[in-house]
N, C-alpha and C positions, 0 to 999 in steps of 0.2 A: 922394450921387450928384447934386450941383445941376449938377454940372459937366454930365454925361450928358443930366438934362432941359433943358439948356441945348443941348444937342449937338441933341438929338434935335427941341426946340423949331422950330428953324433948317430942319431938312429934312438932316439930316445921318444918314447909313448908320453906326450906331456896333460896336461891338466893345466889350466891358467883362469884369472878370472878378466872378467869382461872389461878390463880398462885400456886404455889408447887405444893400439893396433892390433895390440894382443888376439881377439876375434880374427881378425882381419889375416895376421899372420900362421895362423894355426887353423883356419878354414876347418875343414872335415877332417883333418889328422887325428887329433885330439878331442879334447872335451874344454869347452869354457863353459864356467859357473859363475853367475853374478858377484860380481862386488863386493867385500864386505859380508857376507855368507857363508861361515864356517862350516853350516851345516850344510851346504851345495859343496863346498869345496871336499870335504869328507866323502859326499856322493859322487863327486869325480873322481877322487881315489879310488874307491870303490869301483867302480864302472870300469878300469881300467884291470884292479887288479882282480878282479874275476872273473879276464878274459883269457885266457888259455893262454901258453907263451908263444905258440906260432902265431897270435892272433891280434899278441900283444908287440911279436916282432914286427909284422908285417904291415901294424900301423905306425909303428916308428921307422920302416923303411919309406914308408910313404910323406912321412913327415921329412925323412932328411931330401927325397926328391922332391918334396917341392922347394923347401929351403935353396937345394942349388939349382931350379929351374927358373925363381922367381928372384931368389936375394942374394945370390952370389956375386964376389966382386966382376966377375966377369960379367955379368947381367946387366948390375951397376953399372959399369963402362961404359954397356950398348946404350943401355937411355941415355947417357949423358951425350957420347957422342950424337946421337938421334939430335938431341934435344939444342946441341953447338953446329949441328949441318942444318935442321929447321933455322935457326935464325940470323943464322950467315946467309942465307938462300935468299931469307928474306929483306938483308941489309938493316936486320932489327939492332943494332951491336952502337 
C-alpha cells in the first residue's frame, strides 16, 4: 500500500479496498470496500465525493496526520532503534 501512504501523505481523501494493510493503514481516514467489488468500490467513491470540500479536506488532513504520526521515516527510526536498545539490554544479539 506505498501508493495509498503516498495518497494519503499528500492530504488526499483516499478509497482503497480491504487487502494487506491497506484497512489497517487508512484506519478512519478514508473508506475501505471489500475486495474485488467494483460495486463497493463505486460506493466508496461516491461516499467521498458527495461530501462537501471542507469535509473532504479535512479528512485528507487527517489522513496525511496520521501518515506522519504513525509511518514516517522518522517514526520508523524510533521503532527501530526501540527495537536495537530492547535487545542489546538484553544481550539478545
Amino acid at each position: 500500500p506505498n501508493v495509498l501512504a503516498e495518497a494519503m501523505a499528500i492530504g488526499l481523501p483516499c478509497v482503497t479496498t480491504d487487502v494487506g494493510d491497506a484497512a489497517m493503514l487508512l484506519a478512519d481516514t478514508g473508506v475501505v470496500v471489500p475486495k474485488e467489488n467494483s460495486a463497493a468500490l463505486a460506493q466508496g467513491v461516491k461516499r467521498l465525493l458527495v461530501l462537501d470540500q471542507d469535509a473532504r479536506h479535512a479528512r485528507g488532513m487527517r489522513a496525511k496526520a496520521r501518515v506522519e504520526a504513525k509511518f514516517s521515516m522518522a517514526r520508523a527510526r524510533e521503532r527501530f532503534e526501540a527495537i536495537y536498545r530492547q535487545v542489546l539490554n538484553k544481550g539478545e544479539f
